[in-house]
C-alpha positions in Angstrom: 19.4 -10.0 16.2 22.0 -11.8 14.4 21.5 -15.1 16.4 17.6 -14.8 15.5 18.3 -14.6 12.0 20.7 -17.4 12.6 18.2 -19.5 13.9 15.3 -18.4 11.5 16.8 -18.7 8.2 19.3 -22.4 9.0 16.9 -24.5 7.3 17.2 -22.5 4.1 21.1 -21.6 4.4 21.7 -25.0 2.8 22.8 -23.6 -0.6 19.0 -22.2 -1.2 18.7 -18.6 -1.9 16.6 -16.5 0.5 13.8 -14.1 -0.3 13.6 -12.6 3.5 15.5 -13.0 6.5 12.8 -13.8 8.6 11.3 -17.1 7.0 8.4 -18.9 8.2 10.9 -21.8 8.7 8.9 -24.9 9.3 10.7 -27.7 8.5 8.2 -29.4 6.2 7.5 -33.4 6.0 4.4 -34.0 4.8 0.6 -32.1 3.9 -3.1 -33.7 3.5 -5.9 -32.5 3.4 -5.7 -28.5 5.0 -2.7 -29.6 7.2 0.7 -29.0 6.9 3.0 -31.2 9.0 6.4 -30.8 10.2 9.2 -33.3 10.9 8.5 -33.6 14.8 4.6 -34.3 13.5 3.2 -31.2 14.7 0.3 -29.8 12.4 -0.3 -26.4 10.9 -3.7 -26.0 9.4 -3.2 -24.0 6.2 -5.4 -21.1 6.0 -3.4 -19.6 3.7 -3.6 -22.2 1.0 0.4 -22.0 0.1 -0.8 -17.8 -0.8 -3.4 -19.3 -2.9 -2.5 -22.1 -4.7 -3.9 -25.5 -2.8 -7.0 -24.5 -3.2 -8.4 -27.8 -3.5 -6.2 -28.6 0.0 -3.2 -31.1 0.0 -3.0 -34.5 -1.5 -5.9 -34.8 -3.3 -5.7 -38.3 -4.2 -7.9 -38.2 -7.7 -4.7 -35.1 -8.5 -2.5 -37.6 -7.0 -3.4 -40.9 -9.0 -3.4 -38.5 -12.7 -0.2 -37.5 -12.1 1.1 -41.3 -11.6 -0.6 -42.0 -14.9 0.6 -39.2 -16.6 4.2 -39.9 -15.2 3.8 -43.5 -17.0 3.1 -42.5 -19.9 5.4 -39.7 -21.3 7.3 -36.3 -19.5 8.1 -33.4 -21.7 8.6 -34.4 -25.2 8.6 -31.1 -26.8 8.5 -27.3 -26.4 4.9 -26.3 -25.9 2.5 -26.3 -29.3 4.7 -28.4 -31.8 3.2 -31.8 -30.6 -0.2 -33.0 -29.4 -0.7 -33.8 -26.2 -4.0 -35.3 -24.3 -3.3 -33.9 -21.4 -3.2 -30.3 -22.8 -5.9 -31.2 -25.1 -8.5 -32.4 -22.0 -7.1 -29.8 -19.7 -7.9 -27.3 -21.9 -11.1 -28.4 -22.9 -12.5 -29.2 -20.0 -11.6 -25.5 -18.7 -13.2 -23.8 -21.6 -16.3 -25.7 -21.4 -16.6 -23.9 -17.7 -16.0 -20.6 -19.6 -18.0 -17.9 -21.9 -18.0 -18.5 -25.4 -15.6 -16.0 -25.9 -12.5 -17.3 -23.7 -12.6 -20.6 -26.2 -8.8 -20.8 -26.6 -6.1 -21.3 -23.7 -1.8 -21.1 -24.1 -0.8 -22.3 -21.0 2.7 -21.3 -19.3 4.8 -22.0 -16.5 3.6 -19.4 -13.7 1.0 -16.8 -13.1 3.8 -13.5 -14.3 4.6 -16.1 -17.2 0.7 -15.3 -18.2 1.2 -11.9 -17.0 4.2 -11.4 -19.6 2.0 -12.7 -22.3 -1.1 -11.3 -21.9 0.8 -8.1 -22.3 2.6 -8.9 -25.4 -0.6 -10.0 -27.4 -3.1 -6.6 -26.2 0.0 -4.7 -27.6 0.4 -7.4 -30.6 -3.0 -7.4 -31.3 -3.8 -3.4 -30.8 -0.7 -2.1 -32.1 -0.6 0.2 -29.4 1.7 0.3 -26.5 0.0 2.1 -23.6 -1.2 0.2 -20.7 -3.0 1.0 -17.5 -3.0 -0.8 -14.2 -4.6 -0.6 -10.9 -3.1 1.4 -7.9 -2.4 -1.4 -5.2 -2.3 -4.3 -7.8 -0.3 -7.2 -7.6 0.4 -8.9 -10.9 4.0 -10.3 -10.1 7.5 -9.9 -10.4 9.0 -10.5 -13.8 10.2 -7.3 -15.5 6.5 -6.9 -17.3 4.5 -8.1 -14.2 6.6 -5.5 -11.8 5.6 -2.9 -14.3 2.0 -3.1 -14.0 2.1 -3.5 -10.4 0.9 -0.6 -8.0 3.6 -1.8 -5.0 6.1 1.3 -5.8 8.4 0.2 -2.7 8.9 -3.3 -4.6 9.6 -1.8 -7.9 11.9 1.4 -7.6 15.2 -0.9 -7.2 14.7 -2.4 -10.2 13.9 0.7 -12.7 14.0 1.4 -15.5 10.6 -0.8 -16.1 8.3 -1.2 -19.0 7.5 2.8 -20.4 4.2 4.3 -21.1 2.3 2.3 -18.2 -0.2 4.6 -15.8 -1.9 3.8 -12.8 -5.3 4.8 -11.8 -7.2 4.1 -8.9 -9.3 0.6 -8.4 -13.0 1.0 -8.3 -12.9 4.7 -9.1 -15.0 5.2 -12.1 -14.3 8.8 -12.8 -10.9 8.0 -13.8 -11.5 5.3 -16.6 -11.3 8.4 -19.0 -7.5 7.9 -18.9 -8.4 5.2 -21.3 -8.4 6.5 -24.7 -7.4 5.4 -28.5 -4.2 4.7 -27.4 -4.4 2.7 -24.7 -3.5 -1.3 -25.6 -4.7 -2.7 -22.5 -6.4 -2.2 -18.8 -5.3 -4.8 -17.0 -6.6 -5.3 -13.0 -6.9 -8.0 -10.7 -10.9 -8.7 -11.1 -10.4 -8.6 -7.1 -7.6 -7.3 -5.7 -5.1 -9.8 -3.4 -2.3 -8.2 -1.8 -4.1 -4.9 -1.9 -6.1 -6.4 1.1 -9.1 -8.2 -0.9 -10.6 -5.1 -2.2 -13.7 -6.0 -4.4 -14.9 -3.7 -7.3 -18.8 -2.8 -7.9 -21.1 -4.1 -10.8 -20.9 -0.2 -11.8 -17.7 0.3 -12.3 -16.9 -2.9 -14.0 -19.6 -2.3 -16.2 -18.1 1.2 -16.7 -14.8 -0.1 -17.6 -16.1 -2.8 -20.0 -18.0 0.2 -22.1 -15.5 2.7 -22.1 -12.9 0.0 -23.2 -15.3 -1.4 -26.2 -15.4 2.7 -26.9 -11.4 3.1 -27.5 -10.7 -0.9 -28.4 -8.9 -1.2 -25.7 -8.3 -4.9 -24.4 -9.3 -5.9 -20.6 -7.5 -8.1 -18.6 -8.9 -10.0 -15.5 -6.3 -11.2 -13.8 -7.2 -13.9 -11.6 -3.9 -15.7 -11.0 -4.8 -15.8 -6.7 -8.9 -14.6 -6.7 -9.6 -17.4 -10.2 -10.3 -21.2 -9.8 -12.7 -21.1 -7.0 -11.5 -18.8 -5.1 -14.4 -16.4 -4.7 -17.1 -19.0 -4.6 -17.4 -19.2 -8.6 -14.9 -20.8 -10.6 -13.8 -17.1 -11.9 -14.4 -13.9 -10.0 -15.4 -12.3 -13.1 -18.8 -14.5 -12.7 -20.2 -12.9 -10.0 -20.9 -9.6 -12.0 -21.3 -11.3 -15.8 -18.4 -8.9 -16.8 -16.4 -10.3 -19.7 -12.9 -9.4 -19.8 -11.2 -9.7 -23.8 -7.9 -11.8 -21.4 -8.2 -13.9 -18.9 -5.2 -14.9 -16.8 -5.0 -17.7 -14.6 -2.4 -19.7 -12.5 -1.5 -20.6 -9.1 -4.5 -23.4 -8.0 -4.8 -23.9 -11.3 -2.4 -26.6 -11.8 -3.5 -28.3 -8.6 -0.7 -27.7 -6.8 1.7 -28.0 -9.4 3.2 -24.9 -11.3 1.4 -23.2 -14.1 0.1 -20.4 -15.5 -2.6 -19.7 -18.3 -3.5 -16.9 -20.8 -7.1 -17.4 -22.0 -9.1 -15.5 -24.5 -10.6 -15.8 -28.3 -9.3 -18.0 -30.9 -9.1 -15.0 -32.9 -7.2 -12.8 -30.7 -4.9 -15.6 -29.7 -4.1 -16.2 -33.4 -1.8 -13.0 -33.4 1.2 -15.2 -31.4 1.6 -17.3 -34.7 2.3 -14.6 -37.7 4.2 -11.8 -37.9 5.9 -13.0 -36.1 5.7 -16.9 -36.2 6.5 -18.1 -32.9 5.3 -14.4 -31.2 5.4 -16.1 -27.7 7.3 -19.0 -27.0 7.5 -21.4 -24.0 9.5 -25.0 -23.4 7.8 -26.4 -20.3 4.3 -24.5 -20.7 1.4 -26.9 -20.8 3.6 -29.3 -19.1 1.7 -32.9 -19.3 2.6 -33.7 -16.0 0.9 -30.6 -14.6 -2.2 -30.6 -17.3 -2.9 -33.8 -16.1 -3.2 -33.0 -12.3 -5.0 -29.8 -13.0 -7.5 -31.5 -14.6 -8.1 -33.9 -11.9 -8.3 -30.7 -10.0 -10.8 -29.1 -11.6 -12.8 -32.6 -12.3 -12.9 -32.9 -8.5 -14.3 -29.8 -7.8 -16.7 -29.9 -10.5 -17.9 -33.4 -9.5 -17.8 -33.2 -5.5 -19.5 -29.4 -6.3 -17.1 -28.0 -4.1 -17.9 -24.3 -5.2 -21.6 -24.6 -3.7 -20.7 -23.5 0.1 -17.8 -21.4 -0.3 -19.4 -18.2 0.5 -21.0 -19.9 3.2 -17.8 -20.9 5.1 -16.1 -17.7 4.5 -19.3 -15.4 6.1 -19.1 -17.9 9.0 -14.8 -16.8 9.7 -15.9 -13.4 9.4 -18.7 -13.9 11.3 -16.7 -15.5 14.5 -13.8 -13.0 14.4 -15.9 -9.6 13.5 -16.6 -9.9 16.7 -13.3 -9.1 18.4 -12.6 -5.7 19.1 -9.4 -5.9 17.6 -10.5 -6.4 14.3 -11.1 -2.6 13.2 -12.7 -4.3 9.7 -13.2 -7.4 7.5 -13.6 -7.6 3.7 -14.7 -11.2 2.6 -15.8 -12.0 -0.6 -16.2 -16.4 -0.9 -13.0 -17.8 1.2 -10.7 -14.8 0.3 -10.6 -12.4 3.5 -9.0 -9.9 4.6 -9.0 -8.9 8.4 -7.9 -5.1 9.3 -5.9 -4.6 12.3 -4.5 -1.6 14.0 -0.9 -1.5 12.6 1.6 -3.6 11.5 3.4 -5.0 14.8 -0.1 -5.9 15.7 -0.9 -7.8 12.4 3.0 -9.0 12.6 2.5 -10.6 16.5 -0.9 -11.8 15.6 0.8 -14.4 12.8 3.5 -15.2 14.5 1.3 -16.2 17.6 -1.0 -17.7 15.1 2.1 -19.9 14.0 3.4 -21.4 17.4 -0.4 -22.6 17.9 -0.5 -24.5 14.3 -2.2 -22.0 12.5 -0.2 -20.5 9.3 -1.6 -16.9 8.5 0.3 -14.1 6.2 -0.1 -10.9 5.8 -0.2 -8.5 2.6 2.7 -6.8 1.0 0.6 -4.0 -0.2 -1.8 -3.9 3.0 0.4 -4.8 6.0 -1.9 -3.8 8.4 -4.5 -7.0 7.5 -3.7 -10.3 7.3 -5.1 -12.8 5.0 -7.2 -16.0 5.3 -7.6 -17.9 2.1 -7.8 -22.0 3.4 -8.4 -24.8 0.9 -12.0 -24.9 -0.3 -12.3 -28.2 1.1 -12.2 -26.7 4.8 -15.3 -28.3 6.9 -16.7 -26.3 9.0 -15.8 -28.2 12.4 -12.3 -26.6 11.1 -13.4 -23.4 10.3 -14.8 -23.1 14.6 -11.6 -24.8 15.6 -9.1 -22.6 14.0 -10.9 -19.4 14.2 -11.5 -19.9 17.8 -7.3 -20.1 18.1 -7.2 -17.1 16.0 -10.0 -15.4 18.0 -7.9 -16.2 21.6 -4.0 -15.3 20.0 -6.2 -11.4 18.8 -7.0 -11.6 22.9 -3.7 -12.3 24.0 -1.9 -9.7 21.6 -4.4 -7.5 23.0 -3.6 -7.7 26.2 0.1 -7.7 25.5 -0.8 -4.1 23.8 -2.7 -3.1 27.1 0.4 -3.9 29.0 2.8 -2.1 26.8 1.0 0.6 27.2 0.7 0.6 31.0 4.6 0.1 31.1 5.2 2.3 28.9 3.0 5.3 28.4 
């Protein structure tokens, strides 16, 4: 054991800290378009999208050539909303054009829990009230805040005492929204749910939530830091069902590969962060130029090539090909966000590792670690959906057999 995690973890014992001791390891030297590629040459198709952030795949060159001219013209020049900046400026206007009148006015931060953090702040600012409610099984991140309105109580309990006064509730259960009363600052859930296993809400209960929160002026919160910018098939998840969340939170592919995080809602509610007091949140590198620029060019591209208009297509036609194995007990798909049920955890475990040595990178879900997840670049064709689904489909056989065996060796 201690020679495996030797071997596993040398590429990242070079002064880096670890977050596992079992890391995926490849040695990384270059990525285009949903390939990864390693130092000996070998590729990994990405089905993954880096945990959804490449959405629009890797090395996009219209992302690529915006961030050359942005990198001529000028870096950081000062902490975020002192200075105007084009790149903020278009970024943010092109995304609010996409968007509802009422999500007109965008503060945008360094990371998806950045958002997290701050969406918090202003329900509470804006309400005066302190309690919040979350999701059972939700993911919003790990920052102090984030970790407190996350359902994962495995990833939390060393790091107590959290944020007070936050409940939980079950997702899509519409008979416990009357936890929500006059007290109650925000609801905040993923619109759908990522490292719960993909789990997508109804039209009833979100239109139950939206009422009973207009009923106690409570504040909703779609997070849609991994299911947002195209994920789903529409450029927010929220879209599907016309339910209008008072916060929007964004990140991850946002920034076209690049790091960011946004908080989006009404000029009026975002108007809170600047009195009482001035300066209520605060960030130096948020709305970067650098990474304004290439999300921009990101979200131009998709717009232009009309990316978003066969996403649903290609992700029925992976759960199509591997419904069909008898290993999968169950598939929950909802654009090219997926989740595949398996029997157990070793069997999801060998099934990614397998997946690995044959150039596909899978993962599974912290929260649902009997499924793995398949979330590739939007821009997958579907010549590489049938390839890489047909390696998935064969490594499923050979666990399965390997299960058969195990069993007749060892009854």
């Amino acid at each position: 054991m201690e020679d495996e995690h030797k071997e596993n973890t040398k590429l990242l014992d070079r002064h880096l800290a670890q977050t596992t001791l079992f890391p995926l390891s490849i040695e990384v030297d270059r990525a285009e378009g949903i390939y990864i590629y390693d130092k000996s040459g070998k590729a990994y198709a990405d089905m993954i999208s880096g945990i959804g952030v490449s959405n629009i795949g890797h090395g996009n060159r219209n992302v690529i050539e915006a961030i050359r001219k942005q990198s001529e013209k000028h870096l950081h020049v000062m902490v975020y909303g002192e200075f105007l900046q084009e790149a903020q400026s278009d970024f943010a206007n092109l995304l609010t054009a996409q968007l509802p009148n009422s999500l007109d006015t965008v503060y945008f931060v360094n990371s998806g829990a950045e958002a997290i953090e701050a969406s918090l702040k202003l329900a509470k600012r804006f309400t005066g009230r302190s309690k919040i409610i979350s999701c059972q099984g939700s993911y919003h991140g790990n920052t102090h805040g984030a970790l407190s309105v996350s359902g994962n109580e495995k990833k939390k309990n060393a790091f107590r005492p959290l944020l007070p006064d936050v409940h939980f509730v079950s997702f899509n259960e519409p008979d416990e929204l009357a936890l929500i009363d006059e007290h109650t600052a925000c609801f905040i859930m993923e619109t759908v749910q990522g490292d719960a296993g993909v789990r997508i809400p109804s039209l009833e209960y979100l239109k139950a939530l939206r009422q009973r929160c207009d009923e106690t002026g409570t504040i909703l919160i779609f997070d849609e830091i991994q299911c947002g910018f195209g994920r789903t098939g529409k450029l927010y998840a929220f879209m599907h069902w016309n339910v209008l969340p008072d916060i929007l939170v964004s990140g991850k592919a946002l920034g076209g590969g690049l790091p960011i995080g946004a908080v989006i809602s009404s000029r009026k509610m975002m108007k809170q962060f600047t009195v009482n007091p001035m300066l209520g949140h605060i960030t130096t590198f948020g709305g970067h130029p650098l990474i304004c620029a290439a999300g921009n060019a990101a979200l131009e591209w998709m717009l232009n090539e009309n990316i978003l208009s066969d996403v649903e297509l290609k992700g029925a036609r992976i759960k199509s090909i591997l419904e069909k194995h008898s290993l999968v007990l169950g598939i929950r798909q909802i654009g090219l966000f997926i989740a595949i049920d398996m029997l157990n955890e070793e069997v999801v475990r060998q099934t990614v590792e397998k997946c690995l040595e044959r150039g596909v990178i899978m993962f599974w879900f912290l929260s649902c670690p009997w499924s793995f997840r398949l979330a590739p670049p939007l821009s997958i064709t579907m010549l590489e959906i049938e390839r890489h689904c047909q390696t998935i489909f064969e490594v499923m056989s050979e666990v399965q057999d390997e299960q058969k065996r195990s069993v007749h060796i060892d009854p």
